[in-house]
VOMI-366810 format. One record per atom (N, C-alpha, C): residue in one letter; residue number from 1; chain; x, y, z; atom name. Coordinates in steps of 0.1 Angstrom, whole numbers, plus 2048, in hexadecimal, padded with zeros to 3 digits. Layout:
N
NODE / A / NUM / A / X / Y / Z / CA
...
END
This chain:
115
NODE / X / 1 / A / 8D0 / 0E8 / 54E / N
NODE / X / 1 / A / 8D6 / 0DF / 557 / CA
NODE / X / 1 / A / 8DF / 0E7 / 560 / C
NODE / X / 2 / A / 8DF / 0E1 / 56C / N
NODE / X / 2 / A / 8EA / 0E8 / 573 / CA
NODE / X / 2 / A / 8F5 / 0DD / 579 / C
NODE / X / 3 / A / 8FD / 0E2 / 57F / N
NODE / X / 3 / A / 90D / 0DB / 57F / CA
NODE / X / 3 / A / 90B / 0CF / 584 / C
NODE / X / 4 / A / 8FF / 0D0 / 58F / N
NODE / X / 4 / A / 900 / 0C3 / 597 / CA
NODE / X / 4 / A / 8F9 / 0B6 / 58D / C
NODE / X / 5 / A / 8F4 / 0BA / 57E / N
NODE / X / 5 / A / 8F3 / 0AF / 575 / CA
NODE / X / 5 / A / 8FB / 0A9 / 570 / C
NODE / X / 6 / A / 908 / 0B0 / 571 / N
NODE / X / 6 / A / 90F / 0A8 / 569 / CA
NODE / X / 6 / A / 91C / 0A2 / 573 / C
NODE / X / 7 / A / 917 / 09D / 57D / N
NODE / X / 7 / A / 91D / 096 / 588 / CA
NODE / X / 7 / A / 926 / 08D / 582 / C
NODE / X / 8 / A / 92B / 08B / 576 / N
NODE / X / 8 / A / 938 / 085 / 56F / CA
NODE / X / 8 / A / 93F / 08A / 564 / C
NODE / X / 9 / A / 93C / 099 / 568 / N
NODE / X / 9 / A / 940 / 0A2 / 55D / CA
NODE / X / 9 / A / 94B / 0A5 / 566 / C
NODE / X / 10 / A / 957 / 0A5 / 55F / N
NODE / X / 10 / A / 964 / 0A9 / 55C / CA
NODE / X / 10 / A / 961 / 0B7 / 560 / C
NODE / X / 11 / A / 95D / 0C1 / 558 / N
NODE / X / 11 / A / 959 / 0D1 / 55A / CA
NODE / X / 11 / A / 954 / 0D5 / 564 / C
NODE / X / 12 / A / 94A / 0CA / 567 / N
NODE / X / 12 / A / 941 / 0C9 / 576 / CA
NODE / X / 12 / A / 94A / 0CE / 57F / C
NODE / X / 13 / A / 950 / 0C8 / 582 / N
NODE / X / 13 / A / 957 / 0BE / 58E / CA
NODE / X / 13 / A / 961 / 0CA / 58E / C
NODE / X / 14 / A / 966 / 0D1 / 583 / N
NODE / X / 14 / A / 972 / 0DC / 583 / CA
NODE / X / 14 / A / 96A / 0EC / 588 / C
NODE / X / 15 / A / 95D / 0EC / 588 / N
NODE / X / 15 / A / 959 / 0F2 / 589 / CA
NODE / X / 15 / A / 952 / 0F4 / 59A / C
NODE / X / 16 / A / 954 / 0E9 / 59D / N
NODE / X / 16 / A / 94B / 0E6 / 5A9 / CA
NODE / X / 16 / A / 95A / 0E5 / 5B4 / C
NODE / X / 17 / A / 961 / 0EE / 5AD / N
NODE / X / 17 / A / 96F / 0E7 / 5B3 / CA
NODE / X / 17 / A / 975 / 0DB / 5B9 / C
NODE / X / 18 / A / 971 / 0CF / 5B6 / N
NODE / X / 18 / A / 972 / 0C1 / 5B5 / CA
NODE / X / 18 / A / 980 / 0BD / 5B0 / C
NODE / X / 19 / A / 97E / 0C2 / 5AA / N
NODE / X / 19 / A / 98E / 0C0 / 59B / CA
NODE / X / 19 / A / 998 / 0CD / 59B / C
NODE / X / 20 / A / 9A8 / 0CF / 59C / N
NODE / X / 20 / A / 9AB / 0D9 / 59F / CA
NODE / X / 20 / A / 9AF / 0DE / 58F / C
NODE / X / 21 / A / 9AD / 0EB / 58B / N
NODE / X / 21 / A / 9AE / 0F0 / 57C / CA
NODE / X / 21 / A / 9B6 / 0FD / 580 / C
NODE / X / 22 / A / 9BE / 102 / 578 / N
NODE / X / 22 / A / 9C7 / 10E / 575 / CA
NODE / X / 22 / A / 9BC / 11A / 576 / C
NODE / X / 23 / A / 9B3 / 11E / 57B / N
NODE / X / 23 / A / 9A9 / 128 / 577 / CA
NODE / X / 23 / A / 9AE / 137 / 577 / C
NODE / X / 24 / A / 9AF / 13B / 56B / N
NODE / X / 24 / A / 9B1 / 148 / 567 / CA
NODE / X / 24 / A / 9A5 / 152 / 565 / C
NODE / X / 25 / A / 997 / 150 / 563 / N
NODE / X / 25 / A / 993 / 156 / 56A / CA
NODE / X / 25 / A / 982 / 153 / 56D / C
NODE / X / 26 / A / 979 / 15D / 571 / N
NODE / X / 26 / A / 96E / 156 / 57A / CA
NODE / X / 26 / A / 965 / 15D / 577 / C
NODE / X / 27 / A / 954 / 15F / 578 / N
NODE / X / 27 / A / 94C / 166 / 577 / CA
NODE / X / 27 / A / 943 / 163 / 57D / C
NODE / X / 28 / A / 933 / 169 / 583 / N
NODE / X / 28 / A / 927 / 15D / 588 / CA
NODE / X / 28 / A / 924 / 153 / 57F / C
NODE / X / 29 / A / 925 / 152 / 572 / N
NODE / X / 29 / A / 91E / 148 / 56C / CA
NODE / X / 29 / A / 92D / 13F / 564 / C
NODE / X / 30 / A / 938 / 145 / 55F / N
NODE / X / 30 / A / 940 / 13C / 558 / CA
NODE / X / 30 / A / 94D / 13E / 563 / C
NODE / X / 31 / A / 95B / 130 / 55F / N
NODE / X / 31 / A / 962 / 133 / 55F / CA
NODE / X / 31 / A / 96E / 133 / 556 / C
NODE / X / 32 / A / 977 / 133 / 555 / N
NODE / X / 32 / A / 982 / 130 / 54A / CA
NODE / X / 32 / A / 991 / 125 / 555 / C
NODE / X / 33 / A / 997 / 120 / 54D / N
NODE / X / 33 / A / 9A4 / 11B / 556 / CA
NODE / X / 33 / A / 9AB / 112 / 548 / C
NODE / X / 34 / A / 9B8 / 116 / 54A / N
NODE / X / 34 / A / 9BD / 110 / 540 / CA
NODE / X / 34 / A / 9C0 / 102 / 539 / C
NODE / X / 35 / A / 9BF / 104 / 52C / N
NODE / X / 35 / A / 9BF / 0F0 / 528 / CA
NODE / X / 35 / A / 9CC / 0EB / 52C / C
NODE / X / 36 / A / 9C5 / 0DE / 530 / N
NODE / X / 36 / A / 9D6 / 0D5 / 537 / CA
NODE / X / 36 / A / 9DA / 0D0 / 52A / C
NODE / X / 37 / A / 9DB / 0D2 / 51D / N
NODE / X / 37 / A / 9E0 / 0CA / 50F / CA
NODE / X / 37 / A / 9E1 / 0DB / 504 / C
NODE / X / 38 / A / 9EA / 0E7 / 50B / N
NODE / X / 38 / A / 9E7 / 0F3 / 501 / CA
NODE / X / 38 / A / 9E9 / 0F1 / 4F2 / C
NODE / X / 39 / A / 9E4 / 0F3 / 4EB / N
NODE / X / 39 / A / 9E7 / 0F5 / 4DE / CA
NODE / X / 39 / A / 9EC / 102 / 4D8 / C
NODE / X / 40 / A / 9EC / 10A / 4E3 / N
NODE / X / 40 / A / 9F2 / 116 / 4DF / CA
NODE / X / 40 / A / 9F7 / 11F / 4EB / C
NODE / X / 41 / A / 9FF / 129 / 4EA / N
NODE / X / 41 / A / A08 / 129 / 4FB / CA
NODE / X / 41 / A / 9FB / 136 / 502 / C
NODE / X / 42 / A / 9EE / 139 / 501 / N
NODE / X / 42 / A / 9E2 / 13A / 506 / CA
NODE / X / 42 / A / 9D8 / 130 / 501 / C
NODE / X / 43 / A / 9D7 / 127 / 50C / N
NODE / X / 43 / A / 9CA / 11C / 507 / CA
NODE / X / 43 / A / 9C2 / 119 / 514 / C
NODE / X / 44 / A / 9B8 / 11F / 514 / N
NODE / X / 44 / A / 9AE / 123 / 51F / CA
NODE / X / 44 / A / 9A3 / 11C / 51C / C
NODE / X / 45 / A / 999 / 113 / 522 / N
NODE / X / 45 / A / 98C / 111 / 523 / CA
NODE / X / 45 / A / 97F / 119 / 529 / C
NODE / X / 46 / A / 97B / 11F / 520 / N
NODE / X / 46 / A / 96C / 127 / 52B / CA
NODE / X / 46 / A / 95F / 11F / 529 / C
NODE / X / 47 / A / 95B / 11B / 538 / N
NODE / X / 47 / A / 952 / 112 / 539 / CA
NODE / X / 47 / A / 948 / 11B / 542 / C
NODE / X / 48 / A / 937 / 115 / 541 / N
NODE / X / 48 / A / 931 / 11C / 548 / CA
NODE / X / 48 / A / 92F / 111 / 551 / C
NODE / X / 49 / A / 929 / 11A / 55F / N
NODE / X / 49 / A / 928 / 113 / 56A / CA
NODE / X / 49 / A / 915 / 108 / 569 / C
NODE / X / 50 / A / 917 / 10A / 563 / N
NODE / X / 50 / A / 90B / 101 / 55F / CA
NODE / X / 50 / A / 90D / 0F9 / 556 / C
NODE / X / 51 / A / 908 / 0ED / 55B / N
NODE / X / 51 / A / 90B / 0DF / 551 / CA
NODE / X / 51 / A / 900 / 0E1 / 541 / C
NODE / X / 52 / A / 907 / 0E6 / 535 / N
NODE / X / 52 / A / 906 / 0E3 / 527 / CA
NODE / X / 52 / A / 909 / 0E0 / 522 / C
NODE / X / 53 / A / 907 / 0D2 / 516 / N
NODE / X / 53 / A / 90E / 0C9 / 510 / CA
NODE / X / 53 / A / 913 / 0CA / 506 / C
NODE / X / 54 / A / 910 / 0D9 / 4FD / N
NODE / X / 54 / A / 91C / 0DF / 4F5 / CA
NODE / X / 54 / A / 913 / 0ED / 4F3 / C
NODE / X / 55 / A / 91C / 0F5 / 4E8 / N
NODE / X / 55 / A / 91A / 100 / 4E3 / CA
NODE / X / 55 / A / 907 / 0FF / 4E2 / C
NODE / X / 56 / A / 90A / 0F6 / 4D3 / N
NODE / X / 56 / A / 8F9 / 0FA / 4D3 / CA
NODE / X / 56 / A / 8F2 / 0F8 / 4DC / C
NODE / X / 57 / A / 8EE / 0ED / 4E6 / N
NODE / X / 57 / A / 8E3 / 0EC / 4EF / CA
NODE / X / 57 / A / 8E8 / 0FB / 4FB / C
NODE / X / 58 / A / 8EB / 0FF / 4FB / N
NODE / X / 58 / A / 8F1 / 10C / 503 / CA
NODE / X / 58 / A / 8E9 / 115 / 4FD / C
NODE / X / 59 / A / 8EA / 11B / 4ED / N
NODE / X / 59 / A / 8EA / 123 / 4E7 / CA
NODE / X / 59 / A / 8D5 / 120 / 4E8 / C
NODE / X / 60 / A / 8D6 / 114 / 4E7 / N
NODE / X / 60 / A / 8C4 / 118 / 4E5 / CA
NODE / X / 60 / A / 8C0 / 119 / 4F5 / C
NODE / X / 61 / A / 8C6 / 113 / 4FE / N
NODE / X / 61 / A / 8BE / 116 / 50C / CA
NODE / X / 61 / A / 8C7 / 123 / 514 / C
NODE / X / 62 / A / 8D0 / 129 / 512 / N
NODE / X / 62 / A / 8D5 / 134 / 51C / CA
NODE / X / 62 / A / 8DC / 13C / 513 / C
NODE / X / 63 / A / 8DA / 140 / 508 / N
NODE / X / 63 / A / 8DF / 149 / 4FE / CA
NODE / X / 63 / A / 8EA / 157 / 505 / C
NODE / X / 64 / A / 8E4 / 15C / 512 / N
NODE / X / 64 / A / 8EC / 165 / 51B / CA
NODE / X / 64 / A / 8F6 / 15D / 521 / C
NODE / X / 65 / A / 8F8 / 151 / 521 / N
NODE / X / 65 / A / 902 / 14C / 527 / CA
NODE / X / 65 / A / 90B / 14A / 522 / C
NODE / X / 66 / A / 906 / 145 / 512 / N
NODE / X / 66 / A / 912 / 149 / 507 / CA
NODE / X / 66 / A / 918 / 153 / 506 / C
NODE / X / 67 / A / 90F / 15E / 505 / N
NODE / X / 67 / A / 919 / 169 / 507 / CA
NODE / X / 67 / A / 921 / 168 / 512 / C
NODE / X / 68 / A / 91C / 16A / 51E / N
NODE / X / 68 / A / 923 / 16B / 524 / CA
NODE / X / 68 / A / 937 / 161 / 523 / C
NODE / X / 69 / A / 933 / 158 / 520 / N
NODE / X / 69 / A / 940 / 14E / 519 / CA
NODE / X / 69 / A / 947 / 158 / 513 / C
NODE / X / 70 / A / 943 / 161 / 503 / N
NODE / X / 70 / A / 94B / 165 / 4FE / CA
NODE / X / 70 / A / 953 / 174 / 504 / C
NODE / X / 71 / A / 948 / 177 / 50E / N
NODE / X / 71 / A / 94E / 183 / 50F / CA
NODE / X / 71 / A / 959 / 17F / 51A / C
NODE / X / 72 / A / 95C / 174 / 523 / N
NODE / X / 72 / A / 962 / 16D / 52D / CA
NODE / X / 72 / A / 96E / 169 / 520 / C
NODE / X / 73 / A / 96C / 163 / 51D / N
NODE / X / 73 / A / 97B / 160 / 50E / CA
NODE / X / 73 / A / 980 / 16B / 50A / C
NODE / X / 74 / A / 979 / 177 / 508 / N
NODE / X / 74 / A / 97D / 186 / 502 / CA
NODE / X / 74 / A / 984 / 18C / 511 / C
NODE / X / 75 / A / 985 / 18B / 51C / N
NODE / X / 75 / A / 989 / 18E / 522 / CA
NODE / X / 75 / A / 994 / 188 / 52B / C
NODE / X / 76 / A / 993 / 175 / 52B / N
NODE / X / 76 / A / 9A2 / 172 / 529 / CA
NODE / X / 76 / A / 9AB / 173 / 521 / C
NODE / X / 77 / A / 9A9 / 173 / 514 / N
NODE / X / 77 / A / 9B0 / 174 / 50B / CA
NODE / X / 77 / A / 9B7 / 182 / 50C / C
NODE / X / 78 / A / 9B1 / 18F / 50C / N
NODE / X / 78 / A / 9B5 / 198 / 511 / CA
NODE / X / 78 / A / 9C0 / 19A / 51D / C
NODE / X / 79 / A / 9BC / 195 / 526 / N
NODE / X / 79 / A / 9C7 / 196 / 531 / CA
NODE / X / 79 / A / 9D2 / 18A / 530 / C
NODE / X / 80 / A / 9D2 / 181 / 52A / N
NODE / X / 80 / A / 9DE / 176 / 52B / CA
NODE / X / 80 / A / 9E5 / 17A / 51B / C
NODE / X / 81 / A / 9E1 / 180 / 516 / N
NODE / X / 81 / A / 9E6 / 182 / 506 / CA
NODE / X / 81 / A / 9E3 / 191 / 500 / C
NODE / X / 82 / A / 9E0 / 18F / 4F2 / N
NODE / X / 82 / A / 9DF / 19E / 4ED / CA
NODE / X / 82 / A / 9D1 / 1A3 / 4E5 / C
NODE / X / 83 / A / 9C7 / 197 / 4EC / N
NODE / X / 83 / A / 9B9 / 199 / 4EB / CA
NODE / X / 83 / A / 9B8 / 193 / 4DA / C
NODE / X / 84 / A / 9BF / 190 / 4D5 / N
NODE / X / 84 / A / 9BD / 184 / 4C6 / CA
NODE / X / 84 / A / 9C2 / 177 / 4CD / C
NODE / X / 85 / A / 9B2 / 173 / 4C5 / N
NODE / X / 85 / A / 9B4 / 164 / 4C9 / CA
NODE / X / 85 / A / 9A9 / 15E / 4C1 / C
NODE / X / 86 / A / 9A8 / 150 / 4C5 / N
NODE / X / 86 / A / 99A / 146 / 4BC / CA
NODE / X / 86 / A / 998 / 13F / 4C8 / C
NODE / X / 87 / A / 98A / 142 / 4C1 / N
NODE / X / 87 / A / 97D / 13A / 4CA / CA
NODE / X / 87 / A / 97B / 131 / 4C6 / C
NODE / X / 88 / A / 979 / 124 / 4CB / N
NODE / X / 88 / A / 974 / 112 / 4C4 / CA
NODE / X / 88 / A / 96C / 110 / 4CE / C
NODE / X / 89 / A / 960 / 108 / 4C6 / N
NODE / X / 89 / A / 951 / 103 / 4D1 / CA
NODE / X / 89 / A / 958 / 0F9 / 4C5 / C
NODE / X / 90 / A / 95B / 0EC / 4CD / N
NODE / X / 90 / A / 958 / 0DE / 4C2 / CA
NODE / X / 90 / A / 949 / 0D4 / 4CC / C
NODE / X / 91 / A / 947 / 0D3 / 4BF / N
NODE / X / 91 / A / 937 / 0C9 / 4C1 / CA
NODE / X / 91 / A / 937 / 0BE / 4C1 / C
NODE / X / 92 / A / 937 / 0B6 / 4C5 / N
NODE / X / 92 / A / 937 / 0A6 / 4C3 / CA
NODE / X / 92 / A / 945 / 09E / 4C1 / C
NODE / X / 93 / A / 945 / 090 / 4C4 / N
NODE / X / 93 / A / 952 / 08A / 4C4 / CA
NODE / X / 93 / A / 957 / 090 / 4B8 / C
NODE / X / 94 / A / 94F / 091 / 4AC / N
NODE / X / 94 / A / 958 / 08D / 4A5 / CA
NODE / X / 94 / A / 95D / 099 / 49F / C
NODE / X / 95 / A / 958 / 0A8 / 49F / N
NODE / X / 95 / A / 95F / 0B4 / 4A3 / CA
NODE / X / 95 / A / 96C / 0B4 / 4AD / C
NODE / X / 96 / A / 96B / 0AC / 4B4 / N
NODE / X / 96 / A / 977 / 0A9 / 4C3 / CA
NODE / X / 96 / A / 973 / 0AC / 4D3 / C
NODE / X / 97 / A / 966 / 0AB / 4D1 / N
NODE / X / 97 / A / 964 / 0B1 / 4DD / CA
NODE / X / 97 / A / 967 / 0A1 / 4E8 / C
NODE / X / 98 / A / 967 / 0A9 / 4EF / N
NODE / X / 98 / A / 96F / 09A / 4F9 / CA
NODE / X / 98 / A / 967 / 09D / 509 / C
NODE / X / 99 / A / 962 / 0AA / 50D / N
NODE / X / 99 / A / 95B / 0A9 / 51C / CA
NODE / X / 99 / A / 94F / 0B0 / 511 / C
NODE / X / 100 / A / 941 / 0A8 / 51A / N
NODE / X / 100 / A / 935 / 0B0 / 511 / CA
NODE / X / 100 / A / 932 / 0B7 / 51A / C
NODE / X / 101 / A / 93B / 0C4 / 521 / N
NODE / X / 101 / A / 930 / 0D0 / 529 / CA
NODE / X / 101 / A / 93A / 0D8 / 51D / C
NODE / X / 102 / A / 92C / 0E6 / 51C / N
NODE / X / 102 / A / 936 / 0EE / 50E / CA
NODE / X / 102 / A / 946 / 0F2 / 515 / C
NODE / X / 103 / A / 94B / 0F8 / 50E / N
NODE / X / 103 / A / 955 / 0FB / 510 / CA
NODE / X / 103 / A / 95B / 102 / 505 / C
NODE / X / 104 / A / 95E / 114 / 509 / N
NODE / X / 104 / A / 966 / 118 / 4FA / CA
NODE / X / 104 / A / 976 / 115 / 4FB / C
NODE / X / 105 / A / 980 / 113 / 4F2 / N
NODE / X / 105 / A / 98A / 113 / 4F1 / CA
NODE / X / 105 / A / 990 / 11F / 4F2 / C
NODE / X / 106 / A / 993 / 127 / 4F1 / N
NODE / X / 106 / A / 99D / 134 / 4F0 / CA
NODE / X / 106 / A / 9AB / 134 / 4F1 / C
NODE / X / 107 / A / 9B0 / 135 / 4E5 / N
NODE / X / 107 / A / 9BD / 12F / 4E2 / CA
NODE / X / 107 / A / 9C7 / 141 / 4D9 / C
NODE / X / 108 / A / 9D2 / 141 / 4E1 / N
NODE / X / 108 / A / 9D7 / 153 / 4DD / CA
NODE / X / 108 / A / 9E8 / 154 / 4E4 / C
NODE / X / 109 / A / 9EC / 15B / 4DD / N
NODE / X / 109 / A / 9FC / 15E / 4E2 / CA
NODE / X / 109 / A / A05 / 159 / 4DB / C
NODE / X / 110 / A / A04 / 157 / 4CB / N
NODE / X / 110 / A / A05 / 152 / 4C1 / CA
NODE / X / 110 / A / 9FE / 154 / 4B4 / C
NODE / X / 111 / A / A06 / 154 / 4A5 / N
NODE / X / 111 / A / A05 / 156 / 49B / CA
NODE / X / 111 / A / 9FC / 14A / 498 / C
NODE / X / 112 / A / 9ED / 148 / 496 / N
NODE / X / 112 / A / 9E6 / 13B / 495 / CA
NODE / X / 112 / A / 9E6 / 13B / 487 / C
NODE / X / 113 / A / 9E8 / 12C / 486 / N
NODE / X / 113 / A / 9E8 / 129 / 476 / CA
NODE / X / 113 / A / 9D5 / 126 / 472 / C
NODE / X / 114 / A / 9D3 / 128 / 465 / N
NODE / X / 114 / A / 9C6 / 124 / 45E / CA
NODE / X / 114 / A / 9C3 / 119 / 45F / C
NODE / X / 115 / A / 9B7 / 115 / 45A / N
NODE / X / 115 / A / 9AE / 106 / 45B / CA
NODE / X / 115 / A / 9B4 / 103 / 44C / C
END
C-alpha cells in the first residue's frame, strides 16, 4: 500500500506533511519524528513512508523496508543519544498499538528498566 491508502492515517497525514510532527530525521523511504507522550527523554517514532498496518504485514510484503526502519532507529538513536536504546513494534490493540501504520518506538537517554 502506499500513503495515499491510508487517507485517515494519523502517520499518513504526518508523512504527507498534512499534520505538523518534530521530525528528527528522514530518508527516501522512512521517516522518524518524535512521540508527543515520551516515555523516555529519547522517544522517537520510525515510520515508513508507505502505508503498513504493522510490523508483520511489513515484514512479509517489504522485508528491505524493515530494514531499512532499523537501520533509520540505529541512526537516530545514535545522534540524539549514546546509540543504546530499545526498539518496540506493538501489534494489535491489545499489545497498545493505537495508529495501525507500523511504527518503531525508539526509546534511549536513560537507564531503561526490564519487562
Amino acid at each position: 500500500m502506499t500513503s495515499t491508502e491510508g487517507s485517515d492515517c494519523l502517520f499518513c497525514k504526518i508523512v504527507a506533511g498534512e499534520v505538523p510532527a518534530d521530525i528528527v530525521g528522514e530518508s527516501p523511504s522512512a521517516i522518524a519524528f518524535r512521540d508527543i507522550a515520551p516515555k523516555a527523554p529519547v522517544h522517537v517514532l520510525v515510520v515508513p513512508r508507505e502505508h503498513h498496518g504493522d510490523v508483520s504485514a511489513l515484514a512479509a510484503s517489504a522485508p528491505n523496508l524493515l530494514a531499512d526502519l532499523v537501520e533509520m532507529a540505529d541512526e537516530v538513536a545514535t545522534d540524539l543519544s549514546d546509540g543504546q536504546y530499545r526498539m518496540i513494534f506493538n501489534v494489535g490493540p491489545k499489545a497498545g498499538q493505537t495508529v495501525f501504520h507500523v511504527h518503531a518506538h525508539v526509546l534511549s537517554g536513560t537507564q531503561l528498566g526490564g519487562f
